[in-house]
SEKE-6801 format. One record per residue (C-alpha): residue in one letter; x, y, z; residue number from 1. Coordinates in Angstrom, 2 decimals. Layout:
N
{'A'; {X; Y; Z}; NUM},
...
This chain:
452
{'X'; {-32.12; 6.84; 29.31}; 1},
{'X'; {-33.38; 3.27; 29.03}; 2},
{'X'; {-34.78; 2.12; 25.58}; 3},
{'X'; {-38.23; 1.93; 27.11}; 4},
{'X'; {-38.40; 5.37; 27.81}; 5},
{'X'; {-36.76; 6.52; 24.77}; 6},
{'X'; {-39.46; 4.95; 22.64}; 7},
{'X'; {-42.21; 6.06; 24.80}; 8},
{'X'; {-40.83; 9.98; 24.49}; 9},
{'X'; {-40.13; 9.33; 20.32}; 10},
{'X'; {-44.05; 8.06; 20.58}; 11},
{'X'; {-45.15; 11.06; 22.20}; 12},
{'X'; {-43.34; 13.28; 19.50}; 13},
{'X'; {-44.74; 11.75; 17.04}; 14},
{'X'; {-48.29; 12.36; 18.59}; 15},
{'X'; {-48.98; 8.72; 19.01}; 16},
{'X'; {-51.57; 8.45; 21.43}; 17},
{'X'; {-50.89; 6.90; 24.40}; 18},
{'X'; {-53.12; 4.14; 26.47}; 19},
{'X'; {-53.36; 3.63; 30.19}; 20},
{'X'; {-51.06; 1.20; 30.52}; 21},
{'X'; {-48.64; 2.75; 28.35}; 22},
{'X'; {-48.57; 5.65; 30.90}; 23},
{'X'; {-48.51; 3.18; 33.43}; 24},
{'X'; {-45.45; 1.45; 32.56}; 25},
{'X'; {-43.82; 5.15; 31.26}; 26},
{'X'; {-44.01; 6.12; 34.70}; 27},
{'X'; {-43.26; 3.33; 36.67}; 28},
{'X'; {-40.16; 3.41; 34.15}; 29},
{'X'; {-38.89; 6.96; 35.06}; 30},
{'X'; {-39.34; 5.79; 38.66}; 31},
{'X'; {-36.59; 3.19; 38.08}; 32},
{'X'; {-34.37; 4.82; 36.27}; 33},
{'X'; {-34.76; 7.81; 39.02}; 34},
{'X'; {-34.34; 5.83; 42.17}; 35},
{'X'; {-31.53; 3.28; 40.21}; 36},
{'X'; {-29.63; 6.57; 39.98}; 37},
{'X'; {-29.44; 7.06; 43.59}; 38},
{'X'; {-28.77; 3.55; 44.63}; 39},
{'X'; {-27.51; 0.75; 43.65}; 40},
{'X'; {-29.80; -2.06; 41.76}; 41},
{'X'; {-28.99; -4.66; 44.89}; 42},
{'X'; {-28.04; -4.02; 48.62}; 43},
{'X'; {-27.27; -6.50; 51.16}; 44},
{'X'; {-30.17; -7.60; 53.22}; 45},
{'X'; {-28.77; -6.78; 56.80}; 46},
{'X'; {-27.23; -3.35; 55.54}; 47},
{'X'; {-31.04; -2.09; 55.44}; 48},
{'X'; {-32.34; -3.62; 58.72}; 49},
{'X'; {-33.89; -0.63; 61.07}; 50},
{'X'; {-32.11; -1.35; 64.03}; 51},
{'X'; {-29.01; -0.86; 61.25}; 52},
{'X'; {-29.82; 2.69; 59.97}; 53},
{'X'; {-32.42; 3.25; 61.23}; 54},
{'X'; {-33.34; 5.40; 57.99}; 55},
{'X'; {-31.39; 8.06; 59.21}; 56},
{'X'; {-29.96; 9.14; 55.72}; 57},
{'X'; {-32.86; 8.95; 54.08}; 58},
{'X'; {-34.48; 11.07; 56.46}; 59},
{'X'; {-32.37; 14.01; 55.85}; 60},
{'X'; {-33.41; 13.97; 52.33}; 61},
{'X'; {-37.21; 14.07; 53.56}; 62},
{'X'; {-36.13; 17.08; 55.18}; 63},
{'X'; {-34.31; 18.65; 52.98}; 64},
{'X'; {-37.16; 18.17; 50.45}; 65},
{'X'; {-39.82; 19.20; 53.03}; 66},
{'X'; {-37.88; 22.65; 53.75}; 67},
{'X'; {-37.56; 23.06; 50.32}; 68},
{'X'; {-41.43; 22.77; 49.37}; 69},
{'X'; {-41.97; 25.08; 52.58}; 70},
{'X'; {-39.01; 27.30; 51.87}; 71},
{'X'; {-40.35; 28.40; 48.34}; 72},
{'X'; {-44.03; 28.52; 49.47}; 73},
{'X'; {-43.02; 31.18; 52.26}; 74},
{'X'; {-40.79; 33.04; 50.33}; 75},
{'X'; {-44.48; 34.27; 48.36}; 76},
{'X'; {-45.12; 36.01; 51.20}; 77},
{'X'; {-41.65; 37.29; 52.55}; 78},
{'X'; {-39.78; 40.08; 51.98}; 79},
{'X'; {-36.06; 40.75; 53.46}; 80},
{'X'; {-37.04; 43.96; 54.62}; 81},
{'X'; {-37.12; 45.27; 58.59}; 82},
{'X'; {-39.74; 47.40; 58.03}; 83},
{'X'; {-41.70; 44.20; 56.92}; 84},
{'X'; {-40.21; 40.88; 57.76}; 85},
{'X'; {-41.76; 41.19; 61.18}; 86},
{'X'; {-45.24; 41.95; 59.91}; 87},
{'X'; {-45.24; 38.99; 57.24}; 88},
{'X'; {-44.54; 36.82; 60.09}; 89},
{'X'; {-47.95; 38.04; 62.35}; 90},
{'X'; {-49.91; 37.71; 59.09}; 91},
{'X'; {-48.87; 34.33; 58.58}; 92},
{'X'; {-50.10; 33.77; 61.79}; 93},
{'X'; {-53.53; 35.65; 61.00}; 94},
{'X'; {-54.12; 36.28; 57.57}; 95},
{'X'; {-53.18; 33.79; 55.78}; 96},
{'X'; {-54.60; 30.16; 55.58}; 97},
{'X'; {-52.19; 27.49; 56.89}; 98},
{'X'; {-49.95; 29.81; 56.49}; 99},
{'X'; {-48.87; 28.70; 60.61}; 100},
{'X'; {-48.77; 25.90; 59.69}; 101},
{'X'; {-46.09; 26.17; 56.46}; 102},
{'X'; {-43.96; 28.45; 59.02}; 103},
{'X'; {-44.06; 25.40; 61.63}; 104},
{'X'; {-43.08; 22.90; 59.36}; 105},
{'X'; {-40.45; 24.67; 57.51}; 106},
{'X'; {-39.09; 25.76; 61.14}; 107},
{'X'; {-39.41; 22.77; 63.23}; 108},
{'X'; {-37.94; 20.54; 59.75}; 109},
{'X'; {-34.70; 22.56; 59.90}; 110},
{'X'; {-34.27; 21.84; 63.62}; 111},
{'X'; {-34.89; 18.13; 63.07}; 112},
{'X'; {-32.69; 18.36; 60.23}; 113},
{'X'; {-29.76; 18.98; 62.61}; 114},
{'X'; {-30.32; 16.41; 64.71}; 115},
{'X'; {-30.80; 13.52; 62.31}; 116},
{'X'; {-27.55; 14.83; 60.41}; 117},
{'X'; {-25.78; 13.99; 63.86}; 118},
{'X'; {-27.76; 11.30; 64.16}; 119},
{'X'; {-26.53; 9.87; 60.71}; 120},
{'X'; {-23.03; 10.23; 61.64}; 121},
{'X'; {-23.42; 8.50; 64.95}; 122},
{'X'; {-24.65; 5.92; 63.59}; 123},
{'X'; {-22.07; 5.75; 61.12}; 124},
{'X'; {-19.05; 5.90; 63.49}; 125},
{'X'; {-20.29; 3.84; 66.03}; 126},
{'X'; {-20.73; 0.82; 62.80}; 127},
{'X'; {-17.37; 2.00; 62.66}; 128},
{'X'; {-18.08; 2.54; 58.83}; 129},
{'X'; {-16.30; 5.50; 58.28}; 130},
{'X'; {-12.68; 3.89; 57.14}; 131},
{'X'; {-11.48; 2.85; 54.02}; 132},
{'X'; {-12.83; 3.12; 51.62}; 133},
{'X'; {-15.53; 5.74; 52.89}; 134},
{'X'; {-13.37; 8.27; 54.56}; 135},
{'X'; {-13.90; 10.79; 51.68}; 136},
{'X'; {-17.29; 10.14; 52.63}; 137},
{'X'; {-17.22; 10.90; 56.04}; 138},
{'X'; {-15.79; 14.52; 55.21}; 139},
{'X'; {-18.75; 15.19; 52.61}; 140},
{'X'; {-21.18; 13.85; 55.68}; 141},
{'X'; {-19.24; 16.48; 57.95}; 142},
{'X'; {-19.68; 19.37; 55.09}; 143},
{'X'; {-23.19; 18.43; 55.45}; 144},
{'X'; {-23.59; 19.40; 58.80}; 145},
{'X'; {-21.65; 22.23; 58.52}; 146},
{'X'; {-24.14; 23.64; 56.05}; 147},
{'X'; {-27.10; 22.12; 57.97}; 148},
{'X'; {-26.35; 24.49; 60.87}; 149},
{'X'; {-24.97; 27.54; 58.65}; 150},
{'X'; {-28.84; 27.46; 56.95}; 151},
{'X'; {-30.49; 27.52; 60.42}; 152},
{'X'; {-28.40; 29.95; 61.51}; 153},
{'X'; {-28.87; 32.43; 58.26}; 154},
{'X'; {-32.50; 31.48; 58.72}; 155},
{'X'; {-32.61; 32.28; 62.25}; 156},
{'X'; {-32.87; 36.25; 61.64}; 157},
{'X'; {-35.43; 36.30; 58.92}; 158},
{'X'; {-38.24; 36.34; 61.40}; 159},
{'X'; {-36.73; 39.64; 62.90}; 160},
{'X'; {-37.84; 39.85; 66.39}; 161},
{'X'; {-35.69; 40.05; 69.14}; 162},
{'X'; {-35.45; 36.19; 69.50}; 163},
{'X'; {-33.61; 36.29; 66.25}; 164},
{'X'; {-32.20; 39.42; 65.96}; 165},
{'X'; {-29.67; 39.38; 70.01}; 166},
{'X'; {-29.00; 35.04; 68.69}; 167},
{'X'; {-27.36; 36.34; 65.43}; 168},
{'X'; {-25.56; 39.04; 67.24}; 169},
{'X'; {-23.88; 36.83; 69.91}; 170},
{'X'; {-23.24; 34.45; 67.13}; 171},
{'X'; {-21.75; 36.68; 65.05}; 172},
{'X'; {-19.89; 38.07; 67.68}; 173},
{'X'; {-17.85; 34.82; 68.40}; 174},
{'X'; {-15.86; 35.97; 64.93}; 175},
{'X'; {-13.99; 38.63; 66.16}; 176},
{'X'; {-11.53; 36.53; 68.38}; 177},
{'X'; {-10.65; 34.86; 65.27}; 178},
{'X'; {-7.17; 36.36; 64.97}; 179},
{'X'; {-6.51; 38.76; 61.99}; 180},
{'X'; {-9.37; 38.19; 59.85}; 181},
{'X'; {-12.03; 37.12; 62.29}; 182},
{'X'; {-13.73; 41.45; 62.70}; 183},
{'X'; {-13.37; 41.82; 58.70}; 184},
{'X'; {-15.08; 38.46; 58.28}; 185},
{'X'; {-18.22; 39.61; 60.58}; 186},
{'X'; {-18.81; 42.77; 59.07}; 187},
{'X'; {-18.48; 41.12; 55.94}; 188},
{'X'; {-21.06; 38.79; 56.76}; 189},
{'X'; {-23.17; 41.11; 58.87}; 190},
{'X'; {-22.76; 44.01; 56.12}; 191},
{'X'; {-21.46; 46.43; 58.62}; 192},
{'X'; {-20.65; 46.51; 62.16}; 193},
{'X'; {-24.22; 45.11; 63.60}; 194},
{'X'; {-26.90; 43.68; 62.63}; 195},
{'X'; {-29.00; 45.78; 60.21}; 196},
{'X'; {-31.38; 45.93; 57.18}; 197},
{'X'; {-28.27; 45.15; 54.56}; 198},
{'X'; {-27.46; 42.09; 57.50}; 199},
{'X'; {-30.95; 40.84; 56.55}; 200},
{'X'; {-30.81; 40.83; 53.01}; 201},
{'X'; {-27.05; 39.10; 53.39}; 202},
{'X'; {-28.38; 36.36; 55.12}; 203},
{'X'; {-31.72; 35.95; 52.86}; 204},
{'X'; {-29.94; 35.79; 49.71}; 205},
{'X'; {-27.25; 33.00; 52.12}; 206},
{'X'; {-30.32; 31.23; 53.45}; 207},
{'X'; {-32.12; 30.68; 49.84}; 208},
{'X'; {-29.41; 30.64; 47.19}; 209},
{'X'; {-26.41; 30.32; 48.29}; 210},
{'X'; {-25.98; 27.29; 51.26}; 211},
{'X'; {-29.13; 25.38; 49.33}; 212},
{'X'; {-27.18; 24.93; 46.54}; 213},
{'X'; {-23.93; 24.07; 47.95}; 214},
{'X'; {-25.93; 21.95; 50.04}; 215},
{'X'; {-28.01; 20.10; 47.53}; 216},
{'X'; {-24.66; 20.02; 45.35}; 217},
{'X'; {-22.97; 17.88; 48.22}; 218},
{'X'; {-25.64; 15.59; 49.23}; 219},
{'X'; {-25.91; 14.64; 45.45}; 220},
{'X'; {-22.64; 13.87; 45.16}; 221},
{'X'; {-22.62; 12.01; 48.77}; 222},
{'X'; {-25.57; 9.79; 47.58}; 223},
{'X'; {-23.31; 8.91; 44.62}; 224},
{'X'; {-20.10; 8.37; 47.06}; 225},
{'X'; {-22.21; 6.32; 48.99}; 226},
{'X'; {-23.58; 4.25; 46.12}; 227},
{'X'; {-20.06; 3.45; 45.14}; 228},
{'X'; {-18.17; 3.11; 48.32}; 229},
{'X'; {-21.22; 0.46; 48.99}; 230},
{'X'; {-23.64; 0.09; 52.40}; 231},
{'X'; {-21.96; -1.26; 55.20}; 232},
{'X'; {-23.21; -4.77; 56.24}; 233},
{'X'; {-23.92; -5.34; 60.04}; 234},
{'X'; {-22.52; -8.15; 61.94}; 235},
{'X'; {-22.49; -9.43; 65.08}; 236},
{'X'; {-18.88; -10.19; 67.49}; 237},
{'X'; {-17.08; -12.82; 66.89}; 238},
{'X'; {-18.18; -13.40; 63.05}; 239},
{'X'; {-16.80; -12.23; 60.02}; 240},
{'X'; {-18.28; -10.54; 56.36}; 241},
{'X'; {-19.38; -12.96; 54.39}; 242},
{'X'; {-18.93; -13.00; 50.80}; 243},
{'X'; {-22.17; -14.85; 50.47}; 244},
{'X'; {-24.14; -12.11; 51.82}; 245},
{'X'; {-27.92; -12.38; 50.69}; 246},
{'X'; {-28.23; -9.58; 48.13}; 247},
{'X'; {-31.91; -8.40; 47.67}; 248},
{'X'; {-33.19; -5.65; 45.22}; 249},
{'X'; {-33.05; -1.84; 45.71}; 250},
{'X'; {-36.97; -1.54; 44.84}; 251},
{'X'; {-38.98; -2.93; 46.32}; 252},
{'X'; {-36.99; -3.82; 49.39}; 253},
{'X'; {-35.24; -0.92; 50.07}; 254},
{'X'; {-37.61; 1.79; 48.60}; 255},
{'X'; {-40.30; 0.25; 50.62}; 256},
{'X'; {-38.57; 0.78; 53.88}; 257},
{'X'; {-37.41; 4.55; 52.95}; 258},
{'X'; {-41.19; 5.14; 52.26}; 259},
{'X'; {-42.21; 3.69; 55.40}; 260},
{'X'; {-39.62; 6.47; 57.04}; 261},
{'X'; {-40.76; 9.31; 55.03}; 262},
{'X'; {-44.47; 8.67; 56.13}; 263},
{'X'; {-43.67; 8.21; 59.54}; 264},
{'X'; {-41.44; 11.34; 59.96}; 265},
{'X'; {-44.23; 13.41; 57.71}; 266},
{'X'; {-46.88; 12.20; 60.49}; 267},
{'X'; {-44.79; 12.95; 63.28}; 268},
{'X'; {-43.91; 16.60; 61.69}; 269},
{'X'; {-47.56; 17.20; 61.16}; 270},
{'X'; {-48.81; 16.53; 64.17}; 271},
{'X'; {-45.81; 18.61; 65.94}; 272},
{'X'; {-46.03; 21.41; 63.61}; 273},
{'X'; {-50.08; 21.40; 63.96}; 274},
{'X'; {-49.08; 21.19; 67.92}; 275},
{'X'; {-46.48; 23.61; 68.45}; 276},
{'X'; {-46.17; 27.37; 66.95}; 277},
{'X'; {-42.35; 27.87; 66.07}; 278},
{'X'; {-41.48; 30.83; 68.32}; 279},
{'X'; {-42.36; 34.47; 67.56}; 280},
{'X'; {-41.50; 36.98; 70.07}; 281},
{'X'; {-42.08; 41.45; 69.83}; 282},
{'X'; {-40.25; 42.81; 66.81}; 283},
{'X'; {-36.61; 43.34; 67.15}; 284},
{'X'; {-35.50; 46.65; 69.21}; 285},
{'X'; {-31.61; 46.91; 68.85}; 286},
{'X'; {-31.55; 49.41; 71.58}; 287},
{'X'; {-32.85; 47.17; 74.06}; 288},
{'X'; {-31.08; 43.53; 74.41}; 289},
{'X'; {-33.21; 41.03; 76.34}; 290},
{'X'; {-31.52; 38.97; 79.71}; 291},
{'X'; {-30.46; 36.55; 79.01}; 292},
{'X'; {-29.63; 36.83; 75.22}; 293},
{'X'; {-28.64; 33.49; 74.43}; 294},
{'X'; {-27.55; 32.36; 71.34}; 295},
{'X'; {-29.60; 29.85; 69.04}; 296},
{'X'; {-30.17; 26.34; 70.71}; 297},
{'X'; {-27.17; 24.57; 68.55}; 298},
{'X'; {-24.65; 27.37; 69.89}; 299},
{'X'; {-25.49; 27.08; 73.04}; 300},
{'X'; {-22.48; 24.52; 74.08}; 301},
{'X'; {-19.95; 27.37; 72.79}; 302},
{'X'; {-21.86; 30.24; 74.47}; 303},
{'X'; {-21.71; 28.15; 77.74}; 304},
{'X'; {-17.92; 27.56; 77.49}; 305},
{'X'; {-17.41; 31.61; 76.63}; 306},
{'X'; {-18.43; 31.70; 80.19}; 307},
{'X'; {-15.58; 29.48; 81.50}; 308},
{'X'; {-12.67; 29.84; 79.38}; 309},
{'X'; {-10.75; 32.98; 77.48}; 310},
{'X'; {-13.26; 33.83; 74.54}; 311},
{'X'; {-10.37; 33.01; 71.71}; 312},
{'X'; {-10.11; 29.56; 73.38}; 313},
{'X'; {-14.18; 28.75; 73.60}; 314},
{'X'; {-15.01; 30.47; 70.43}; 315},
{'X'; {-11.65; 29.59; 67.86}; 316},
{'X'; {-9.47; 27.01; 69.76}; 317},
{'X'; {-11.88; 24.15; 71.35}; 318},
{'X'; {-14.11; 24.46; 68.31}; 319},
{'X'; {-11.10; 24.08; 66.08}; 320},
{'X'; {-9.80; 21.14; 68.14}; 321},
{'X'; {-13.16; 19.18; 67.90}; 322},
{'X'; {-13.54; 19.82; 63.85}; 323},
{'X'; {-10.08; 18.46; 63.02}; 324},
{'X'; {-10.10; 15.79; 65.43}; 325},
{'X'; {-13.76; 14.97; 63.32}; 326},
{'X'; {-11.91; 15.38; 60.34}; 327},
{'X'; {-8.69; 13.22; 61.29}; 328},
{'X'; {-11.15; 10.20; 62.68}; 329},
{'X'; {-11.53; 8.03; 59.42}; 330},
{'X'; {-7.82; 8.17; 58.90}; 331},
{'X'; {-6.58; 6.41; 61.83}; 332},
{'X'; {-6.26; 3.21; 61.28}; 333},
{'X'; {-8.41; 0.87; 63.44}; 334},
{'X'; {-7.01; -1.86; 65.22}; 335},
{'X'; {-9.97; -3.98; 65.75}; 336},
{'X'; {-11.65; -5.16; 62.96}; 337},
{'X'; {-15.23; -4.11; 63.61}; 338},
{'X'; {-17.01; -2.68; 60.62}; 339},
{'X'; {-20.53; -3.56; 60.97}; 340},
{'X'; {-20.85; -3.83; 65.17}; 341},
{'X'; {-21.84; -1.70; 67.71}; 342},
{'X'; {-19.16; 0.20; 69.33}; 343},
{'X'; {-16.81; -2.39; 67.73}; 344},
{'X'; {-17.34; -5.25; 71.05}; 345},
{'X'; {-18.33; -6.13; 74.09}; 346},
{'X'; {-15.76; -4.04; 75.71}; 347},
{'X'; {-16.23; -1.51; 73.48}; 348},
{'X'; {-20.13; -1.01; 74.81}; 349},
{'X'; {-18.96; -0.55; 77.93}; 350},
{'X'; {-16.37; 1.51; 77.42}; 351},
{'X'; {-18.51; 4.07; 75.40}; 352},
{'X'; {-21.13; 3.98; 78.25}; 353},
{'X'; {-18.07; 4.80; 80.73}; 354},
{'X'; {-16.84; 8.05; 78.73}; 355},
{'X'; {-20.80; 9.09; 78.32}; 356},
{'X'; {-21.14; 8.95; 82.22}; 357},
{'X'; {-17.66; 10.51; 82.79}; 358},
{'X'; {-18.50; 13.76; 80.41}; 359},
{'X'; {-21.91; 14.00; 81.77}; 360},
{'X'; {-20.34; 13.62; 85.65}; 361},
{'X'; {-17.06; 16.11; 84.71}; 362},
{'X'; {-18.56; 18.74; 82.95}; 363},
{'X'; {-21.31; 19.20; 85.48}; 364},
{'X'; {-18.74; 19.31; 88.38}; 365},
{'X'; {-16.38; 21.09; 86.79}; 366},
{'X'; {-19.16; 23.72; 85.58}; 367},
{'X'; {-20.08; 23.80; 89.65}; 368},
{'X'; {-16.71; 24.07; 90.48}; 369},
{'X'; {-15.69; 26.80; 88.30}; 370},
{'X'; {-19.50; 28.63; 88.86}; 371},
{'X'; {-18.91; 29.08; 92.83}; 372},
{'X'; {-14.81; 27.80; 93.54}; 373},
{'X'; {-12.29; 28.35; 91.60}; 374},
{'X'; {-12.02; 31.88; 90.02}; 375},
{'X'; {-8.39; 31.08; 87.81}; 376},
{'X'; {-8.32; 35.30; 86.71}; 377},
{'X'; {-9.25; 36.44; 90.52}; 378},
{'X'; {-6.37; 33.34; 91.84}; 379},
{'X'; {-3.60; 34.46; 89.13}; 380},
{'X'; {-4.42; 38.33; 88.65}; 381},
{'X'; {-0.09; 38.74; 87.19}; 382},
{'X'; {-0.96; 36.73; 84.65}; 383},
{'X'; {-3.05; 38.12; 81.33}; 384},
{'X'; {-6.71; 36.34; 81.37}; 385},
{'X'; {-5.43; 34.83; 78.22}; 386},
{'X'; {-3.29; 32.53; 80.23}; 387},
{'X'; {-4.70; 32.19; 83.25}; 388},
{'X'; {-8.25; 31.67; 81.69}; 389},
{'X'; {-6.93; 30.05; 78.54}; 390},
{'X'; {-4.04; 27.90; 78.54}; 391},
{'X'; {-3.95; 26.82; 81.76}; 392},
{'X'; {-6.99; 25.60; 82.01}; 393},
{'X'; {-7.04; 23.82; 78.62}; 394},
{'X'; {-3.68; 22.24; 79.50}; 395},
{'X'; {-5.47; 21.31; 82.63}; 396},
{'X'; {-8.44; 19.65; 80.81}; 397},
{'X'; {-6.25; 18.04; 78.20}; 398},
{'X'; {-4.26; 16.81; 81.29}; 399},
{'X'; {-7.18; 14.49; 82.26}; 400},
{'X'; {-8.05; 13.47; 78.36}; 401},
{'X'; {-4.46; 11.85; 78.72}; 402},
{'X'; {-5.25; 10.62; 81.91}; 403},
{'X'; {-8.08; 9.36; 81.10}; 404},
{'X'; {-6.62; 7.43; 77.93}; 405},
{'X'; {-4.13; 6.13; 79.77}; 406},
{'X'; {-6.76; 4.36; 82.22}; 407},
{'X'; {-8.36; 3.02; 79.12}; 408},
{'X'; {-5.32; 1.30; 77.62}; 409},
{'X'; {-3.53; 0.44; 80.74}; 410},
{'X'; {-6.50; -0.75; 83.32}; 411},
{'X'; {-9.11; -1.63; 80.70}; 412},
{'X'; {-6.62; -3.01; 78.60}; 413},
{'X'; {-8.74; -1.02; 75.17}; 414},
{'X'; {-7.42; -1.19; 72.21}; 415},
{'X'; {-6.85; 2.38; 70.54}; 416},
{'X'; {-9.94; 1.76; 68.55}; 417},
{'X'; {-12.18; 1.21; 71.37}; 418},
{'X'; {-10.08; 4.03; 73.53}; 419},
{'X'; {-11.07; 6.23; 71.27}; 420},
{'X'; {-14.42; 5.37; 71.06}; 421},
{'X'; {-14.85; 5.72; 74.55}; 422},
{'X'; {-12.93; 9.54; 74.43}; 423},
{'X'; {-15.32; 10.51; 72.01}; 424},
{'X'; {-18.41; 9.77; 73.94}; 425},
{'X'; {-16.94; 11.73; 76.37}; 426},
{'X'; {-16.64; 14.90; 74.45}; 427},
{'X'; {-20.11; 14.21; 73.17}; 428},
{'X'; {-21.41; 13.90; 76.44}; 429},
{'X'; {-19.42; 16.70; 77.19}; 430},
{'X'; {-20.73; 19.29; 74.89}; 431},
{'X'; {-24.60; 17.74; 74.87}; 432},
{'X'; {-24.37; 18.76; 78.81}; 433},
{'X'; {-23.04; 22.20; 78.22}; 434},
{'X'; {-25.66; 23.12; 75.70}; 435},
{'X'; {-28.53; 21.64; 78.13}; 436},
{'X'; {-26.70; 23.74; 80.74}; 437},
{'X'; {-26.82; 26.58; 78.46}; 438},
{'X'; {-30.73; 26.11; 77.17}; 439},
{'X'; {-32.06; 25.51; 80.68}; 440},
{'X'; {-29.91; 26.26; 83.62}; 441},
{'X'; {-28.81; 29.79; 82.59}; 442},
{'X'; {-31.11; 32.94; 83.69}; 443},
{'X'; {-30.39; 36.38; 83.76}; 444},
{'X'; {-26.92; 37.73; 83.51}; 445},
{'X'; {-26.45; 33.87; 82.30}; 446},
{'X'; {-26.13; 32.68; 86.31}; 447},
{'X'; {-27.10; 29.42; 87.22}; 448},
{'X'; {-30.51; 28.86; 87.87}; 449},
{'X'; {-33.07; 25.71; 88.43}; 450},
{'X'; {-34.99; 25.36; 85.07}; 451},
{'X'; {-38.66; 25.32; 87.12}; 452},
């Protein structure tokens, strides 16, 4: 606490009275101190240009603080109940005044949420700002989005109608390939062995206690890894860090873009959330499962691959692959120095717009091609499906990663930092196109359809 404020709080218990300007100055002083905390006093003056951040992590503070304001004002009105969830839900939409609205913003936050969080990262590996010294950061960024998606997902059922009630059981579902543990696990989390009332109450309890505070617990101590591990400062190819940086002051520079953010992302949720109902369909029937019944938007890339590969390999393995290749990222050592640029140079631009185009190009034809041509289980009936729709084809796909690595490095002449680069787009592009696949080109009995 800063001297200031310690007299003005010894003034107050004294009962010395206190003028305007004295309350003024008290607050502006709390202020400070509270946003000093959370950055640093000075920041270099490129680090907080918005084609830079864009604002990104600030943003997911917004949110976090918006579905936090919304979270505890609909929890008045909630209870975790099946014989009532469903019912609070119409007379939000009836009976109570902007209480819609609330339900909109709290729902339509959480979904922007996930997308910023991505977003952030992106941006972060792209800057190629996620090596020493901020690779511990990286992981709390990743544990982040983890719990991001874990909070929609426990969120997803409260509603109760059959929307939310058939996403959480295919999501759920994807557990029980996990060898071993992966059915004790799921009735662990569901309560039993579906979804029920004592599922409900499970993921309440996980959606307003639990991930919260993890989630709050990490972001703090993020902000503080990012405060110390310091911003990154953009550059442009060819030119190097310079000691001699301009170094301008956290408020009002920086404060007075972040607010600039927070209104314009409050405006924008307003008038969406104003605009668009977050969807309610009838009240959950577990003896009647709708078709399609797809599981919630962010799942859909693994709910479209369950339809191409073994289920252990689309729900455990792939998944598996993609999180520890995320994890391993900041710990191999780049060999171009390009902290600060764009997909690290010129090259490196290109590259990453040739792996985006490639994933988007492969995965649709080999979704086409495995859809109406190649049938792997029907073509290799000896074998068991968890071969001849498992490891073959993932042998076959990481066949043409290595291919496709060795075209970067031996044709393009990349370096391993751009080649990777490039690889990753790919797999983005990949999965983004699966989950678009699996949102709007999947009807009933999940075949391919035309989304108009």
């Amino acid at each position: 606490m800063s001297d200031f404020v310690q007299r003005v709080v010894e003034s107050i218990s004294r009962g010395e009275p206190l003028t305007p300007t004295d309350d003024r100055s008290r607050m502006r002083a709390v202020m400070n101190n509270l946003v000093l905390h959370l950055h640093p006093s000075k920041v270099a003056a490129p680090s907080i240009k918005l084609t830079y951040t864009w604002g990104l992590g600030g943003l997911a503070v917004l949110l976090s603080a918006v579905l936090v304001v919304t979270g505890v004002m609909l929890m008045f009105v909630y209870t975790p109940s099946p014989d009532t969830a469903y019912q609070n839900m119409q007379n939000l939409q009836t009976d109570i005044r902007f209480g819609q609205l609330i339900r909109n913003l709290h729902h339509w936050s959480g979904n922007a949420m996930i997308v910023v969080v991505v977003l952030h990262m992106l941006r972060v590996l792209f800057t190629n700002a996620l090596h020493r010294p901020r690779e511990f950061n990286w992981l709390l960024g990743l544990s982040l989005l983890l719990l991001t998606g874990a909070a929609n997902f426990t969120g997803y059922l409260l509603p109760w109608d059959q929307r939310a009630y058939w996403a959480i059981t295919v999501g759920v579902s994807l557990l029980q390939y996990v060898p071993v543990v992966g059915e004790g696990i799921g009735r662990f989390i569901l309560g039993g062995p579906e979804v029920d009332a004592t599922t409900l109450t499970n993921f309440y309890g996980l959606h307003v206690a639990v991930i919260p505070l993890m989630l709050f617990g990490i972001m703090s101590f993020h902000l503080w890894r990012t405060r110390k591990d310091g911003f990154s400062i953009p550059r442009r190819i060819g030119t190097v860090i310079s000691e001699k940086v301009e170094r301008v002051t956290t408020i009002p520079h920086l404060i007075s873009r972040e607010a600039v953010f927070a209104l314009v992302m409050i405006a924008i949720l307003l008038t969406w959330a104003a605009l668009v109902d977050a969807p309610l369909e009838e009240a959950a029937d577990p003896a009647h499962s709708p078709n399609p019944a797809k599981a919630a938007w962010y799942f859909m890339g693994i709910q479209e691959l369950l339809l191409h590969f073994h289920p252990f390999f689309a729900a455990i393995v792939i998944p598996v692959l993609g999180l520890v290749g995320l994890v391993v990222l900041p710990y191999l050592e780049p060999d171009v120095d390009g902290e600060g640029i764009w997909f690290l140079s010129v090259k490196g631009r290109w590259l990453a717009l040739l792996g985006t185009v490639m994933g988007v190009a492969g995965t649709v034809l080999l979704v086409l091609v495995d859809e109406y041509v190649l049938n792997l289980p029907e073509l290799l009936p000896s074998l068991p499906t968890i071969l001849s729709n498992g490891w073959i084809p993932l042998a076959w796909l990481l066949g043409l990663l290595w291919l496709y690595w060795e075209l970067l490095r031996g044709l393009f002449r990349a370096y391993r930092s751009e080649a990777r680069l490039s690889l990753f787009c790919l797999l983005l592009a990949s999965f983004i196109t699966l989950t678009v696949i699996g949102i709007a080109f999947r009807g009933e009995g999940m075949a391919l359809v035309s989304p108009l």
